[in-house]
C-alpha positions in Angstrom: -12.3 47.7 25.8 -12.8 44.3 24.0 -10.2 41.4 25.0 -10.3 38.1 23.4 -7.4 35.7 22.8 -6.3 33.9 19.3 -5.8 30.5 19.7 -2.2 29.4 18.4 -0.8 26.0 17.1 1.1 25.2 20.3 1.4 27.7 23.5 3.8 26.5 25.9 3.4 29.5 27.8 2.7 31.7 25.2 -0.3 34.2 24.5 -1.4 36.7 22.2 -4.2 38.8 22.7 -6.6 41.5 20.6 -7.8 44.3 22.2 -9.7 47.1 21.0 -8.5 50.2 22.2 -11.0 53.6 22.8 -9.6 55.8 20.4 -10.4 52.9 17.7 -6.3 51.4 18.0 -5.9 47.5 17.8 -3.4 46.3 20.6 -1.6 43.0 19.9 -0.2 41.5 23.6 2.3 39.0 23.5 3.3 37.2 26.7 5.0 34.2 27.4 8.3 32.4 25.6 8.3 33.4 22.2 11.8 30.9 20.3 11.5 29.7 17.7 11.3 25.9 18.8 7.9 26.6 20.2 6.7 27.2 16.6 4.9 30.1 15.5 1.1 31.3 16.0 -1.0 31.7 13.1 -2.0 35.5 12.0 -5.0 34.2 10.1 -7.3 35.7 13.3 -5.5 38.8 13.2 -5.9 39.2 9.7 -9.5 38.6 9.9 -9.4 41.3 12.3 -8.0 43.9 10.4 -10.3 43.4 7.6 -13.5 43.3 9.0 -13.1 46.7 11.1 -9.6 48.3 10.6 -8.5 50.0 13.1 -6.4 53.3 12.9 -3.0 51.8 14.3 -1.8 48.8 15.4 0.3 48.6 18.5 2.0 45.7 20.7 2.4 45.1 24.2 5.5 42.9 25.2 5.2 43.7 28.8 4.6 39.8 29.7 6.8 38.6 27.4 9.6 36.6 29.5 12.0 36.0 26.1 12.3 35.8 22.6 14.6 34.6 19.6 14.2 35.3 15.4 10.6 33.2 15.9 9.2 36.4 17.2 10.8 38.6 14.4 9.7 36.5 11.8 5.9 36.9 13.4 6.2 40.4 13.5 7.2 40.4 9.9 4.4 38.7 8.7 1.9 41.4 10.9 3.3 44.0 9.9 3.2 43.0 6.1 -0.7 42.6 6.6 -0.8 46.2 7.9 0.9 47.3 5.5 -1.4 45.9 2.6 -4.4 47.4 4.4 -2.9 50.6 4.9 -2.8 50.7 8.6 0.3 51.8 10.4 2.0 49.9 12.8 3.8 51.5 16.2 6.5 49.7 17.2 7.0 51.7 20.6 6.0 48.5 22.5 8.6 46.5 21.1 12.0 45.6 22.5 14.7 47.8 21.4 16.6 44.7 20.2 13.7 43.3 17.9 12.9 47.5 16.6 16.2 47.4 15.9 16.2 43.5 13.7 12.7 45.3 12.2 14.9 48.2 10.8 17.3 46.1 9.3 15.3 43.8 7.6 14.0 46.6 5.9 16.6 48.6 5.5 17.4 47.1 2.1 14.4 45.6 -0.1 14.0 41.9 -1.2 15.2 41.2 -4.2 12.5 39.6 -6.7 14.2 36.7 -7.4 15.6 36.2 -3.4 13.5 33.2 -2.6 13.7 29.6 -3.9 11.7 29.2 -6.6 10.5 25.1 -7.4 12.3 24.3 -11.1 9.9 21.7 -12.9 11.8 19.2 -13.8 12.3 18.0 -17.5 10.6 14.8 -18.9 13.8 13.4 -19.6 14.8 13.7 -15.6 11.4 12.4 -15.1 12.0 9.4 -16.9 15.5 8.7 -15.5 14.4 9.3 -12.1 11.7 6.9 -12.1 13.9 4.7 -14.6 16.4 4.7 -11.3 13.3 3.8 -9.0 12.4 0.9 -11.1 16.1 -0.5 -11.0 16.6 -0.1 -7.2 13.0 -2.1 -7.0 14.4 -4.5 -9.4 18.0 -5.1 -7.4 16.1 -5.4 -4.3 13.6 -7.9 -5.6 16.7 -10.1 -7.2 18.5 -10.0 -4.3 15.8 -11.0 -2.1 15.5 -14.0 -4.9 18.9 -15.1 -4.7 18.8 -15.2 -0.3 15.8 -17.6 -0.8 17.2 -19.8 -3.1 20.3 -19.9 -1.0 17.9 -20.8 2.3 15.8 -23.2 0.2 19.3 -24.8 -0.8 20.0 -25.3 2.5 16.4 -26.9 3.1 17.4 -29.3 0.6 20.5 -30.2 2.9 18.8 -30.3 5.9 20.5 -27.6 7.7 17.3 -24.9 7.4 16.5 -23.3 10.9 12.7 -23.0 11.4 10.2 -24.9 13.1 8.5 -28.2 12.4 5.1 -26.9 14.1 5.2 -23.6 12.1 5.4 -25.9 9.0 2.5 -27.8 9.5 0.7 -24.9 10.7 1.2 -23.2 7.5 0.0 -25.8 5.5 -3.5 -26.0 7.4 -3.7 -22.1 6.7 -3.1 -22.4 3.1 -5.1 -25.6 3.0 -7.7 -26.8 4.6 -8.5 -23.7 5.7 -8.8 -22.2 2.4 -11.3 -24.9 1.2 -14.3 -23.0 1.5 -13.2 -20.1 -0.7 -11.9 -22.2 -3.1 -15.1 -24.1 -3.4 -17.2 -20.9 -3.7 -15.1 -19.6 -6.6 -14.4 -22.6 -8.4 -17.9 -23.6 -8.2 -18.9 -20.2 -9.6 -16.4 -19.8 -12.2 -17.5 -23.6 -13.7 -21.3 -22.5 -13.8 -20.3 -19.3 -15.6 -18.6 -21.0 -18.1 -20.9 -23.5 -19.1 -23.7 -20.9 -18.8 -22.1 -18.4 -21.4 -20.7 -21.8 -23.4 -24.5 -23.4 -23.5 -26.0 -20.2 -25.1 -23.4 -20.1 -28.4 -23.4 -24.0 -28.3 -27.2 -24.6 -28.2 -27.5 -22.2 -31.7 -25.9 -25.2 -33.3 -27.1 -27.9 -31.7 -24.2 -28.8 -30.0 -25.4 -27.9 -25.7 -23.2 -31.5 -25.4 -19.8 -30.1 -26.1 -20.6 -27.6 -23.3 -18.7 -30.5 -21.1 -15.9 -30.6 -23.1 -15.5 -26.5 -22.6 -15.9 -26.4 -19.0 -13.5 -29.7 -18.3 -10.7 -28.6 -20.7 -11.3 -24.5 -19.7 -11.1 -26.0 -15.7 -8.1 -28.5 -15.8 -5.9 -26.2 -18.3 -6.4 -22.8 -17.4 -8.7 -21.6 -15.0 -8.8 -24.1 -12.0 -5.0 -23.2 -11.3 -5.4 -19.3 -12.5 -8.7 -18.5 -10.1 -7.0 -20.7 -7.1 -4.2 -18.8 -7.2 -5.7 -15.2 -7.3 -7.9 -16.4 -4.5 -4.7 -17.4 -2.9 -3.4 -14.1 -3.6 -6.1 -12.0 -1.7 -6.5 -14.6 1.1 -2.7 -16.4 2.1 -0.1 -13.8 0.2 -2.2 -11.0 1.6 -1.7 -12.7 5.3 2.2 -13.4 4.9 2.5 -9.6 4.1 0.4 -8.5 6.7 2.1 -11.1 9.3 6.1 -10.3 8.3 5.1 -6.2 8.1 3.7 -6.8 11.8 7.0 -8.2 13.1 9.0 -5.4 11.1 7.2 -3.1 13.0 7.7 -4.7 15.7 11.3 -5.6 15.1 10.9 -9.1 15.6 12.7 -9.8 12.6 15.8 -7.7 13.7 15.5 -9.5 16.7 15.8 -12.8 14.7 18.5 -11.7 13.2 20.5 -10.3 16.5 20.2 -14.0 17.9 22.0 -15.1 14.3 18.7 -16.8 13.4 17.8 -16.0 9.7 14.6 -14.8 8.8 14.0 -16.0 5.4 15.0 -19.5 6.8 12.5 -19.3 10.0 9.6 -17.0 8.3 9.9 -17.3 4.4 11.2 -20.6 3.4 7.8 -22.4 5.7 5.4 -20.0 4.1 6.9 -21.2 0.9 6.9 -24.8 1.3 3.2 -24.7 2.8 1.8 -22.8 -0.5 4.1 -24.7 -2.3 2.5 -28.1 -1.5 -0.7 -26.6 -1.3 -1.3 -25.2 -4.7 -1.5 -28.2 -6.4 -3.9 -29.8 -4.5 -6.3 -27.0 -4.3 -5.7 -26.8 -8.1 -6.9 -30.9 -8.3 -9.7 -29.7 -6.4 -10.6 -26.3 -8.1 -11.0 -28.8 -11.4 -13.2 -31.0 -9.7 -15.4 -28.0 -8.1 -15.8 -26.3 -11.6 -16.6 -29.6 -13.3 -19.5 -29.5 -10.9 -20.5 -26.1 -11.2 -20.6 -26.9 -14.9 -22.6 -29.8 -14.7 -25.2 -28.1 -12.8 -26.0 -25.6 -15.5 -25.3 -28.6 -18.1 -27.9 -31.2 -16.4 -30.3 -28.8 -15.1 -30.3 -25.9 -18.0 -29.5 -28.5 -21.0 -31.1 -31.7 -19.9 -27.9 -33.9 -19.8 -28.0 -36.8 -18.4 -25.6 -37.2 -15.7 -23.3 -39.6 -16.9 -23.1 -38.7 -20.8 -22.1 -35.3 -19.0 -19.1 -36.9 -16.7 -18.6 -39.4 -19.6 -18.0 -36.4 -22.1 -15.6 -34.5 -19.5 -13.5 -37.5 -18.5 -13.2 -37.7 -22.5 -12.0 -34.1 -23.2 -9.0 -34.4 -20.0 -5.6 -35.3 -21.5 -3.5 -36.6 -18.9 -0.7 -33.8 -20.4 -3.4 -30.8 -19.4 -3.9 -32.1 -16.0 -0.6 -32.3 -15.5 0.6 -29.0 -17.0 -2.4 -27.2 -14.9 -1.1 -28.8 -11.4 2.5 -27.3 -12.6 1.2 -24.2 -13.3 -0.4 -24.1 -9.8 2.9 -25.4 -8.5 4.5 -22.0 -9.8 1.7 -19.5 -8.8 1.8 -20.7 -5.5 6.0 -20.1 -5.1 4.8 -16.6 -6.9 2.2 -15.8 -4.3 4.8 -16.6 -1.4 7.7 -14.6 -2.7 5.0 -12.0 -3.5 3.5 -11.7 0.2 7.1 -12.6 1.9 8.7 -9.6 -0.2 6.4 -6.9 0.5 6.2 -7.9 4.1 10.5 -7.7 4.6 10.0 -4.4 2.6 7.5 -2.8 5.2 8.2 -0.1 6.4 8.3 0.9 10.7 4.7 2.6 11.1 1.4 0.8 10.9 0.1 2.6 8.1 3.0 1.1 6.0 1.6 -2.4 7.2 -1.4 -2.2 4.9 0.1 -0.5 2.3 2.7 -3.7 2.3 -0.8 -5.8 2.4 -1.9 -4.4 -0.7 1.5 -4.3 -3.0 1.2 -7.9 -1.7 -1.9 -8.5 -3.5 -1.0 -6.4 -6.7 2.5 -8.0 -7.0 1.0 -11.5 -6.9 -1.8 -11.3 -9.1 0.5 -9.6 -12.0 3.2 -12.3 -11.4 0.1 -14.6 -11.8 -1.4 -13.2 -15.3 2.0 -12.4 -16.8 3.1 -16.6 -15.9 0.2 -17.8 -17.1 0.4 -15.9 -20.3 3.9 -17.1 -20.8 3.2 -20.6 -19.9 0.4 -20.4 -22.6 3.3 -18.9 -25.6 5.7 -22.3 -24.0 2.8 -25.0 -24.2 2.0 -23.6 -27.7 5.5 -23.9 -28.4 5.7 -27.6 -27.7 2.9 -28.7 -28.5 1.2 -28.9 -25.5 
């Protein structure tokens, strides 16, 4: 006689074994509490069993069973289904005369074709509502989350804000000096690719010299503000998400709240302030970084000199485009903070939901990003600017 047990999902005290009787029968022994809240053993094992040497009957052994509910009805089911689609009878002798009994019922009348629940595909018309009904609960949220931030930065302007002075100032050496090197790295890059791709269309007319007018004006008007504030998307929005999902999870912020301390005036309104102020001078310096980056591939590619290439860049800047590039950095950087502070209230309570905040963080405030700076582009058109 061959004995060899199945494993099952959870046993708390419950067994089922194979054994392969002389006269070629398959005994199936069940011991142990067999309810339902225990959950249910596979019958992948037995049906391999069946299939790769059928036996002539199947039997079962209860005898060390100690109790049982419908869970061990509903298993019984499924064997017995499986030995009936290979042919192979199954004895219910060693059953309980309560579950032979449940066994006969089931079966007393047949399933109707249509009995179980079938899945209905929905239409594309509930499709679109449903996600249409998505997008407006998103939408409520995020203007309601608005308005409790302008209320808290009203209150800023009054004064009576509750947060601390040392969080403040540590905020701004995050999103500031700490953020230098990054910002130097890009802006330095993003200047030498310009006046790279600018010098090989300008040099076919003889014209390498305006290559300091593209880079300055490209710099101070578009991209200094645009690349700072994607970098500061990845690096400080990506962090406020990452820090405010944290204390969800931990339920610091409900704690903040049960001591009648407002989070968005203790956690939101400093992170906002700090990129606020930030932005602009990171911009100032993005313009000066790319001007360089330029002037590298200008003096050492074109043969420049260095001061008819800073003479020709001070001469393309417009006081109006400096100026309308720190605003625009001004406003990324209150995007980028809503952006990160949003997502990380939003979180959900498990870790996983952390990142997931960290990356809708991300997402959210480089879109905000692109679709303001193509606006601002339409509005300076518009006036002239």
């Amino acid at each position: 006689m061959r004995d060899r047990s199945i494993p099952v999902t959870e046993t708390q005290g419950r067994e089922v074994f194979l054994q392969r009787t002389g006269d070629e029968k398959l005994v199936i022994r069940l011991a142990g509490s067999w309810c339902t809240k225990a959950g249910l053993p596979a019958t992948g094992p037995i049906a391999e069993e069946l299939s790769k040497a059928p036996p002539r009957a199947v039997v079962f052994d209860t005898s060390a069973m100690s109790a049982w509910d419908t869970g061990l009805l509903t298993f019984l089911i499924r064997v017995t289904s499986l030995c009936r689609e290979g042919g192979i009878p199954a004895k219910r002798e060693g059953l309980p005369a309560g579950v032979r009994r449940l066994l006969e019922l089931s079966e007393a009348v047949p399933e109707k074709s249509d009995a179980r629940a079938r899945e209905i595909e929905a239409s594309v018309l509930e499709k679109i509502g449903t996600a249409t009904l998505s997008k407006r609960d998103t939408l409520m949220e995020m203007l309601g989350f608005l308005g409790d931030v302008t209320l808290a930065f009203t209150k800023l302007l009054r004064f009576r804000a509750r947060y601390r002075t040392s969080d403040l100032l540590l905020l701004i050496q995050q999103a500031g000096a700490e953020a230098l090197s990054i910002v130097t790295l890009i802006s330095f890059l993003v200047g030498l690719i310009l006046a790279f791709v600018g010098a090989i269309q300008l040099q076919q007319f003889g014209a390498a010299i305006y290559v300091a007018d593209l880079v300055a004006v490209a710099m101070v008007r578009e991209m200094g503000a645009m690349m700072t504030g994607i970098v500061m998307a990845g690096r400080t929005g990506a962090s406020y998400a990452a820090q405010l999902g944290s204390m969800k999870v931990t339920q610091e912020i409900d704690a903040l709240a049960t001591m009648g301390i407002s989070p968005l005036e203790f956690l939101v309104l400093p992170r906002m302030v700090a990129l606020a102020l930030m932005m602009p001078l990171l911009c100032l310096y993005s313009d000066v970084v790319g001007i360089l980056g330029g002037a590298a591939v200008g003096i050492g590619m074109l043969d420049i000199s260095p001061t008819t290439y800073f003479q020709q860049s001070i001469a393309a800047i417009r006081i109006v485009d400096l100026a309308g590039g720190v605003f625009k950095a001004s406003v990324y950087g209150v995007l980028i903070a809503l952006s990160g502070c949003l997502r990380g209230v939003q979180c959900g309570n498990s870790s996983s939901a952390v990142g997931e905040a960290t990356t809708a963080a991300v997402v959210t405030s480089i879109v905000f990003i692109i679709s303001a700076c193509g606006i601002f582009a339409v509005l300076f058109y518009l006036l002239g600017i």
